[in-house]
N, C-alpha and C positions, 0 to 999 in steps of 0.2 A: 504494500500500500504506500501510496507519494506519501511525503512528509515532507515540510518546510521547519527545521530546526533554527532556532535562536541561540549564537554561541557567545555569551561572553568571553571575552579576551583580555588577556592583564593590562594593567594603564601606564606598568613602568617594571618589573620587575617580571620577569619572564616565570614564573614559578609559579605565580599564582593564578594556575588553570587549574579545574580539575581533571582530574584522572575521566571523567565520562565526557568533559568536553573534547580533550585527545582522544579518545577512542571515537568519539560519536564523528568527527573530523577525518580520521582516518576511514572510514567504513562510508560515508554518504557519498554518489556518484561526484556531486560539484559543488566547489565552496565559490558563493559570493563575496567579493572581497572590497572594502572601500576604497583604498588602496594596496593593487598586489604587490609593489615592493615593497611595502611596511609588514604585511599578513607574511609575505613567502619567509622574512624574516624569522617570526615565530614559528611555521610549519617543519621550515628545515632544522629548526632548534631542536622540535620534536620526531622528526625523519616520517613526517605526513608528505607522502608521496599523491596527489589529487591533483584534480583538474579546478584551476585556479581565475574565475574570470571577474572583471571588475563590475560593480554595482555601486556607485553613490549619486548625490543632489544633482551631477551633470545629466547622468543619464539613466536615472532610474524611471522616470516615465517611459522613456522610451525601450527600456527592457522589459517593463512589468508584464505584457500579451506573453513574449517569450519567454519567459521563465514560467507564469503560470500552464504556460501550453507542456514545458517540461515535466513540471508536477505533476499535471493530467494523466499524461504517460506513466507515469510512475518513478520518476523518478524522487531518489530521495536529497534534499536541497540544503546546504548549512550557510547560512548568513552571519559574519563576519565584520565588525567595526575596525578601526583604528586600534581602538583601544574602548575597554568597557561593554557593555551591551548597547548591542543593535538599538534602534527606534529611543534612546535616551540621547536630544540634541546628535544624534546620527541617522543615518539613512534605517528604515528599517517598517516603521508606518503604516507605507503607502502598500509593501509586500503583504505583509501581517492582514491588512483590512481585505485585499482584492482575494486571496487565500480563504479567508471568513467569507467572503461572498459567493466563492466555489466551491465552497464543503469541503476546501483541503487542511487535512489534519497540519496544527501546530504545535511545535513542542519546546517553550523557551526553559532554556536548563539557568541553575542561577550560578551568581562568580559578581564578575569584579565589576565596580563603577565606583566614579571617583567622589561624588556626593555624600554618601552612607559612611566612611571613614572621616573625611572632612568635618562632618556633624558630629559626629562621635565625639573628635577629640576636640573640639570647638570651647568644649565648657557649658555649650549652650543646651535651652532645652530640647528634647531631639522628641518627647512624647505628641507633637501636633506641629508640621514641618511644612514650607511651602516651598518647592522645588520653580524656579522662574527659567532655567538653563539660560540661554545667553541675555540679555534685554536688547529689543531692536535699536540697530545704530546709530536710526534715524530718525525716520516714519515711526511712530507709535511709540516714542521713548518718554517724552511729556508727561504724555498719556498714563502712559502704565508705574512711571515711578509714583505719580499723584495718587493713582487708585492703590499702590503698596502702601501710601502715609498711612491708611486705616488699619493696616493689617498688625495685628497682635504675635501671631506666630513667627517662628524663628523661618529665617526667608535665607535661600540658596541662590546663589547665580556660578558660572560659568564665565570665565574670563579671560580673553587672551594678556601676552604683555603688554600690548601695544595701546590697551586700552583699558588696564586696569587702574591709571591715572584717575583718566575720565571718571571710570564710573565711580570711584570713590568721591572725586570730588561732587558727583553727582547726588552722590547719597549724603554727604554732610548739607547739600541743599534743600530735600524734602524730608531729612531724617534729623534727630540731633546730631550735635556733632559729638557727643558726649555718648553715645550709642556704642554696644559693644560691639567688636568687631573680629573675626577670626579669618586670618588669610591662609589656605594652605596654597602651596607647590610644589610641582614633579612628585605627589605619594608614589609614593612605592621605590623611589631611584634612589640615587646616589645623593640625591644636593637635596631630599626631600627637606620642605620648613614649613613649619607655623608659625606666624604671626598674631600676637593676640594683645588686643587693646583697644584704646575709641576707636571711633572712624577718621579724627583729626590724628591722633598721633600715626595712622596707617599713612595717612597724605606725606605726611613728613618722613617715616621711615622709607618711604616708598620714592623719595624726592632725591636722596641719599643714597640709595641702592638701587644699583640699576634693574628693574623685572626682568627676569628670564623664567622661561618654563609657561605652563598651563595653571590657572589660576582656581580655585575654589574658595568662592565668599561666603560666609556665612555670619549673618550678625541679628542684633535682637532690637527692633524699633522701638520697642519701650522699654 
């Protein structure tokens, strides 16, 4: 019977897959990959010999007919991020939903993303959490940091380096500036850090040390 599997993949530290996501990897006819030179990286680490084709935001419309028509067939399907699980701020969605529409079986196994450790070690409260992944860059940014001033619970974003300036200073504008604030980066690597303090002293350490890596915010509006 077709199957479309959901595999999470480690965010920084090669180790942390499970044992059923290698196995389910090596055994399923084709893995979708966001990026194949970033995936072949990890495959060959685990000597996952498979048929390797790309799948992300460029051109997943345009693969969805043929991949579902693979399915139909029978084939069995593993979908593949960067890093983390599929359809979290990655390609993954649009598959999952047209799948449900076709009665073909899904099977998302669980593992790594980079949100759930971030919070964890935050300090903050992690029992009622609101997960935002990146805030839009342009269009609709106003918008949504206004509608977050009411929110109570502990609020998550997604941040690259390039613009984790910005949104800090954005967030001492509709938030206090006295707000706590936990930055993680690169979990799971080598140079991984947290940052924990207001939202104004992040402005300033962040003024002083240059960002590198992939960002994780988490902070508490009241």
């Amino acid at each position: 019977m077709s199957k479309l599997f959901i595999i999470p993949t480690p965010i920084g530290n090669l180790g942390d897959i499970t044992f059923r996501a290698i196995d389910t990897l090596k055994s399923v006819d084709l893995i979708l990959a966001e990026d194949t030179r970033t995936s072949l990286k990890l495959l060959r680490h685990y000597n996952i010999e498979n048929n390797v084709e790309s799948y992300h935001m460029y051109n997943e419309h345009k693969k969805l007919i043929s991949i579902i028509e693979k399915l139909n067939s029978g084939f069995e399907i593993a979908l593949i991020s960067d890093a983390g699980t599929p359809g979290i701020s990655d390609p993954g969605f649009l598959l999952v939903r047209e799948c449900i529409k076709n009665n073909i079986m899904i099977e998302c196994l669980p593992g790594p993303t980079a949100l759930i450790p971030a919070l964890v070690n935050s300090g903050l409260p992690s029992d009622r959490f609101l997960f935002e992944g990146f805030l839009p860059v342009k269009k609709g940014r106003t918008k949504r940091l206004k509608q977050l001033s009411a929110e109570n619970k502990t609020i998550i974003f997604y941040e690259s380096p390039h613009r984790i300036l910005k949104t800090l200073n954005d967030l001492s504008s509709y938030f206090s500036k006295d707000s706590y604030v936990s930055i993680s980066r690169e979990l799971t690597k080598i140079h991984e850090e947290t940052f924990r303090g207001t939202i104004n002293d992040s402005i300033e350490y962040f003024k002083k040390k240059k960002p590198k890596g992939e960002f994780v915010i988490v902070f508490s509006p009241n």
